[in-house]
C-alpha positions as CSV (number, residue, x, y, z in Angstrom):
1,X,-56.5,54.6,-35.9
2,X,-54.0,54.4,-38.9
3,X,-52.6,58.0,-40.1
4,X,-54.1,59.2,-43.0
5,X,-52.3,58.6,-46.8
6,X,-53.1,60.7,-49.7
7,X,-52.8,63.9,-50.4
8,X,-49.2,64.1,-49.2
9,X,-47.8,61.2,-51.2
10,X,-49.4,62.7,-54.5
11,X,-48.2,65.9,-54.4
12,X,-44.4,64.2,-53.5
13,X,-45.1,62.4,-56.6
14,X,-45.7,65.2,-58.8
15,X,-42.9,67.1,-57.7
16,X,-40.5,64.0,-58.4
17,X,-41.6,64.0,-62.0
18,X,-41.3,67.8,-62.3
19,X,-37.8,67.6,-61.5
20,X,-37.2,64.7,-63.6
21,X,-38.6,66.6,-66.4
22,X,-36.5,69.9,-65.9
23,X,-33.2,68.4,-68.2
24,X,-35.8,67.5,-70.7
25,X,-37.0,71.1,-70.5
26,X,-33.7,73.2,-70.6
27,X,-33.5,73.0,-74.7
28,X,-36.5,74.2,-74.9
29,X,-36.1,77.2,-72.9
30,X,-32.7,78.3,-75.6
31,X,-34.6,78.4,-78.3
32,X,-35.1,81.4,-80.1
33,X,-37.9,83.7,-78.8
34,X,-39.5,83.3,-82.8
35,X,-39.6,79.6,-82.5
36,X,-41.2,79.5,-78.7
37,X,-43.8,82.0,-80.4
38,X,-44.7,79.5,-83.0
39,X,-45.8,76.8,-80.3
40,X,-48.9,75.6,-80.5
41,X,-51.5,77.1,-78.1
42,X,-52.5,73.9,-76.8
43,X,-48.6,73.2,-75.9
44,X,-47.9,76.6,-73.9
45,X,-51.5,75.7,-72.1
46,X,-50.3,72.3,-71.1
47,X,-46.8,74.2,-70.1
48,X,-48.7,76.9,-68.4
49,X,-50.9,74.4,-66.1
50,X,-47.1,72.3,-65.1
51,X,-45.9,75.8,-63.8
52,X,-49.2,76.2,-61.9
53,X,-48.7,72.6,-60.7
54,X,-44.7,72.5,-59.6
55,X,-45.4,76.2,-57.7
56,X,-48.8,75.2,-55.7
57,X,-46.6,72.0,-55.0
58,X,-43.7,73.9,-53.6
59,X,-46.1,76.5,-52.0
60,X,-47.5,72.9,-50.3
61,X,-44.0,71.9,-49.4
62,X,-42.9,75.1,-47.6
63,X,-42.3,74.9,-43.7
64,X,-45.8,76.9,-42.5
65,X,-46.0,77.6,-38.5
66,X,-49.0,75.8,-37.0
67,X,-51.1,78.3,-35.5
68,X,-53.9,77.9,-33.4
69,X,-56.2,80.7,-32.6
70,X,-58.0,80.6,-29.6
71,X,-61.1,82.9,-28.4
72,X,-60.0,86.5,-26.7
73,X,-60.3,86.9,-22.6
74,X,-63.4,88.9,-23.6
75,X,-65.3,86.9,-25.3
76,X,-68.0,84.6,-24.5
77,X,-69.3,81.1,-25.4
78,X,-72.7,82.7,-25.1
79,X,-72.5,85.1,-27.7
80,X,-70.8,88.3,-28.0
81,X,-67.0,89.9,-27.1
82,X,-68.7,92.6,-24.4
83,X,-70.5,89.8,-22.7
84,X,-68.4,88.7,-19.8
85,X,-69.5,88.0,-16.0
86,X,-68.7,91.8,-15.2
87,X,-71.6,92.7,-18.1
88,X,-74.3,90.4,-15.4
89,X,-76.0,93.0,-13.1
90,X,-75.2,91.9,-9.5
91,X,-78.9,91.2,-8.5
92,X,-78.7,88.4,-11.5
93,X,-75.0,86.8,-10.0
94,X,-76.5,86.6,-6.6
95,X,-79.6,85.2,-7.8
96,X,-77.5,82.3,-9.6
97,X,-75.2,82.1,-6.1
98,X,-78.5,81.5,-4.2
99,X,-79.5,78.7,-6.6
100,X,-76.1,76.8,-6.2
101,X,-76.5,77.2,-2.8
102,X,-79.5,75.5,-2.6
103,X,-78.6,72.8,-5.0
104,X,-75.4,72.2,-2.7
105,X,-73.2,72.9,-6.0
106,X,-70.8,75.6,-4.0
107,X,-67.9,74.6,-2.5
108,X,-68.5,74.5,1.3
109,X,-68.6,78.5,2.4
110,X,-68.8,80.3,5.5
111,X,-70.6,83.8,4.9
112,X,-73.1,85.6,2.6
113,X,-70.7,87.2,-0.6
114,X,-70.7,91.1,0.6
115,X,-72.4,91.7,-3.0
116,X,-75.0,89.2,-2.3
117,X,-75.7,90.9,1.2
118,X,-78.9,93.1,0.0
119,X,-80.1,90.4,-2.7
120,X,-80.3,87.9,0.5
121,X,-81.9,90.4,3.1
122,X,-84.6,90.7,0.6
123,X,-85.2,87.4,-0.2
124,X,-85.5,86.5,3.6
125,X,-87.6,89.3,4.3
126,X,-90.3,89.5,1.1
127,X,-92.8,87.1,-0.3
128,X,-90.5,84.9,-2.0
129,X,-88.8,83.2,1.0
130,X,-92.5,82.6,2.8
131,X,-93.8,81.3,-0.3
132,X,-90.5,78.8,-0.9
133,X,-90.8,77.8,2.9
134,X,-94.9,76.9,2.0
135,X,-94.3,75.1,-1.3
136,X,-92.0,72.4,0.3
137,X,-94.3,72.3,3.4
138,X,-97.3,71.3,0.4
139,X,-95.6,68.9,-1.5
140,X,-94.0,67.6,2.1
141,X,-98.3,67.1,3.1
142,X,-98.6,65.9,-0.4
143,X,-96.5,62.5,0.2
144,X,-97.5,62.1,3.4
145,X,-100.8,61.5,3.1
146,X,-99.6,59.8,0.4
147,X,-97.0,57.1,2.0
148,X,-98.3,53.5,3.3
149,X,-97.8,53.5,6.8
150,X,-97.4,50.3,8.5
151,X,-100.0,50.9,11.2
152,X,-97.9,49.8,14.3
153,X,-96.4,53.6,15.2
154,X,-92.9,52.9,13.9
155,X,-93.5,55.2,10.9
156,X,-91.1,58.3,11.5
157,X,-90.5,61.8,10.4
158,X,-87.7,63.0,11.0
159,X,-87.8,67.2,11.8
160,X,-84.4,69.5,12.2
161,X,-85.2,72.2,14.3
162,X,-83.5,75.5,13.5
163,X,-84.9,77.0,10.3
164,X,-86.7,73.9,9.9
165,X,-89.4,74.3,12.5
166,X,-88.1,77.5,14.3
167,X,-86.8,80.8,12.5
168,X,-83.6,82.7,13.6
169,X,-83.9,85.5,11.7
170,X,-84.7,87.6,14.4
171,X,-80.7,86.9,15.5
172,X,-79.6,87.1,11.6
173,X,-81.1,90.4,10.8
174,X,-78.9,91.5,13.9
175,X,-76.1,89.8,12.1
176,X,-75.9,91.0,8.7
177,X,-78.2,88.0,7.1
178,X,-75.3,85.5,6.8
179,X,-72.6,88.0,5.7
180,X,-70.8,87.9,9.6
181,X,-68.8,84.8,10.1
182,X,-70.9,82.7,12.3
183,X,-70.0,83.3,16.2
184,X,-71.2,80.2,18.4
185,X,-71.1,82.2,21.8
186,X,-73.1,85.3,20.4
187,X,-75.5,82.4,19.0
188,X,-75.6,80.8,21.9
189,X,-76.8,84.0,23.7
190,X,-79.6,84.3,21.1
191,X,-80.4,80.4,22.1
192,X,-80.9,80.8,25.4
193,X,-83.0,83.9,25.4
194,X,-86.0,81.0,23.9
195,X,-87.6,83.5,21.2
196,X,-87.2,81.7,18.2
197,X,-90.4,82.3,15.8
198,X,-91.8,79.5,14.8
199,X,-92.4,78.8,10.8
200,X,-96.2,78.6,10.1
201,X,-95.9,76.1,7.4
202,X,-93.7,73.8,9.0
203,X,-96.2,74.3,11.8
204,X,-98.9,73.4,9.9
205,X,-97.0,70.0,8.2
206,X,-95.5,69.6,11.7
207,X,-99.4,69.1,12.7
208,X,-100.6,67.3,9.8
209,X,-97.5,64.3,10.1
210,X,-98.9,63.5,13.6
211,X,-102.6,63.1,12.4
212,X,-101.7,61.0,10.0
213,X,-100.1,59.1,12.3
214,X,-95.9,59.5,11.9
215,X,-93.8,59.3,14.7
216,X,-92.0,62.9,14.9
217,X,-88.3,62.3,15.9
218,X,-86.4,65.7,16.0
219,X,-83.0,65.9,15.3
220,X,-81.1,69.0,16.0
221,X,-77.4,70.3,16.1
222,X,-78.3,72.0,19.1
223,X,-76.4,71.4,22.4
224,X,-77.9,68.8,24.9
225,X,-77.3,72.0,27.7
226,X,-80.0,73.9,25.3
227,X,-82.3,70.7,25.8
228,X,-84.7,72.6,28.4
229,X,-84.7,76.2,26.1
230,X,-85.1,74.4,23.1
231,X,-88.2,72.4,24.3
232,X,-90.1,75.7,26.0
233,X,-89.5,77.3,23.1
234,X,-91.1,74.7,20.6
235,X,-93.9,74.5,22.9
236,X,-94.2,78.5,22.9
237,X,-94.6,78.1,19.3
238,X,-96.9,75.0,19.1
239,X,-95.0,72.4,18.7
240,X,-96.1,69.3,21.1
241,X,-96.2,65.9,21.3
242,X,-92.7,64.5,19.7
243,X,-91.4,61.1,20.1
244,X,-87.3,62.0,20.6
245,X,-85.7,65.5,20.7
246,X,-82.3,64.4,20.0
247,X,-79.3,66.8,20.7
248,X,-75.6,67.0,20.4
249,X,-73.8,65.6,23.4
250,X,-70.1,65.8,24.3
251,X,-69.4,62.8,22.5
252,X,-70.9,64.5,19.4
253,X,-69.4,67.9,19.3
254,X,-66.2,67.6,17.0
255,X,-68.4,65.6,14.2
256,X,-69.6,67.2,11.3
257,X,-73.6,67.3,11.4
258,X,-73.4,64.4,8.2
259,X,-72.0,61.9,10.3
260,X,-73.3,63.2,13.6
261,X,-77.3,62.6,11.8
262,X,-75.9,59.5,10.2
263,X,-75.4,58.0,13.3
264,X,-78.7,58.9,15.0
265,X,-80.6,57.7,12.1
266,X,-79.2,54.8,12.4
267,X,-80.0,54.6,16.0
268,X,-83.3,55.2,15.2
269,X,-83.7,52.3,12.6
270,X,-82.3,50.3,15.1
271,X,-85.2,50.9,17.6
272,X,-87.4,49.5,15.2
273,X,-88.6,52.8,13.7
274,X,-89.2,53.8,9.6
275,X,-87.7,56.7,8.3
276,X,-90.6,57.7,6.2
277,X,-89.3,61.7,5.8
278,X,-87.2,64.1,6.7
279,X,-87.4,67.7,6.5
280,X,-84.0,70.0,7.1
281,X,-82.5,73.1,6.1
282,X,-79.2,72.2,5.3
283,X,-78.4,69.0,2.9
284,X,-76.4,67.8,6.2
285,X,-79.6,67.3,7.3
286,X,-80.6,64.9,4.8
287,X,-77.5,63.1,3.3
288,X,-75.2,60.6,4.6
289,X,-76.6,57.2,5.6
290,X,-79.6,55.4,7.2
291,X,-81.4,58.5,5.0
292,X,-85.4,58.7,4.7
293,X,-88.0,57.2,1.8
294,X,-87.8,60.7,1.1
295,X,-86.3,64.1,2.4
296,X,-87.1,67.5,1.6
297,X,-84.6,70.7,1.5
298,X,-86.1,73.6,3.3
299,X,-84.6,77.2,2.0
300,X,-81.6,78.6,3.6
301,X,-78.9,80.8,1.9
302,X,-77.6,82.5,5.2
303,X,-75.7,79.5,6.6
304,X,-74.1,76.4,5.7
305,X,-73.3,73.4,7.8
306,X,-71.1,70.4,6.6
């Protein structure tokens, strides 16, 4: 766009006819004081109003700084100069961490913020986590029963297994609720001892898929040495009659669990199967490629996998 033209060039004008005007002037200015007296009111008005002119014109024409003011450290967009992050109560921060977790809009992290530790261990532990955990198993049941299935046993649901169909937070509560760095070989330990809870509403979908007549495929990060623990301990809890238990084998251990579920996925479609859904704990469980008709994030702000 064209700069602007206006203002400026008028007041440049003015002033050049002021200053023509000033020899024209002088005379007038040595006449006696009696004679200026006797001027006509209208002529010291008109005088009066060029004075006001040629100084607002050289007021214009003075060199000003450009300053630009910009809001204080302290205040805030949202209203108010004593309203800062350090002003939000640290239940309400951790409440808006937890979120972002969730959503997968925090960069990748490896533990629980230490303010955050109580705000999480009472989350896991009350109502509100149980009832999370039942609301996606619902709406999970809810398009299942829902989805056309092609009637020839090639219609699959994909499961995860840790915090997906069993719970670890027998080993977490020992562990601080995600605020300890996570330690393979004391999670290992916990792994092998085969007392993973199982999660009743996950159960209960778990159930439901296979009535309705999905394939369940599960598809763990788990090591394929865990295969035997893992499967006694499913069946401890009531979990029976899968198609695949996939695990991690040598070949898979330096992949992130993206690309490690990626790739099985696609093994799966490749047998002939349909991903109908998918149900995981982290979003590593669910993005990537070769992904389901539809996937569904289970609750889990104690961990996070890439």
């Amino acid at each position: 766009m064209a700069p602007h033209r206006g203002g400026g060039d008028l007041v440049r004008l003015l002033v050049t006819l002021l200053l023509a005007a000033t020899p024209l002037l002088a005379p007038i200015a040595a006449e006696p004081e009696a004679e200026v007296a006797a001027t006509a009111p209208s002529q010291v008005a008109s005088e009066e109003a060029a004075d006001a002119v040629a100084a607002a014109a050289q007021q214009h024409l003075l060199p000003r700084p450009l300053v630009i003011e910009l809001p204080s450290s302290s205040s805030s967009l949202a209203g108010g100069a004593d309203e800062g992050p350090d002003d939000v109560p640290a239940d309400v921060r951790c409440a808006s961490w937890r979120l972002a977790a969730e959503a997968n809009n925090l960069a990748p992290w490896e533990a629980v913020p230490a303010e955050c530790a109580a705000h999480v261990r009472a989350y896991l532990t009350g109502a509100a986590y149980r009832s999370d955990l039942e609301l996606v198993a619902r709406e999970s049941a809810a398009y299942a029963r829902a989805a056309p299935l092609g009637g020839d046993g090639r219609d699959a649901w994909i499961f995860d297994v840790d915090e997906t169909l069993l719970s670890n937070l027998p080993y977490y509560a020992d562990h601080g609720y995600g605020l300890e760095l996570f330690d393979h070989l004391e999670f290992d330990k916990w792994v092998e001892r085969g007392e993973a809870p199982g999660i009743p509403s996950s159960l209960k979908l778990y159930k439901e898929v296979l009535e309705l007549g999905f394939k369940a495929i599960l598809l763990t990060g788990r090591s394929e040495g865990h295969r035997g623990v893992t499967v006694d301990n499913l069946n401890k809890q009531g979990f029976h009659d899968w198609d695949k238990l996939i695990l991690r084998t040598a070949a898979d251990r330096k992949k992130t669990a993206t690309t490690y579920k990626s790739e099985k996925r696609k093994e799966i479609e490749a047998e002939g199967y349909r991903i109908l859904g998918n149900s995981g704990d982290q979003w590593s469980d669910l993005l990537g490629s070769s992904v389901s008709a539809r996937s569904f994030k289970l609750p889990n702000p104690m961990y996070y996998i890439p």
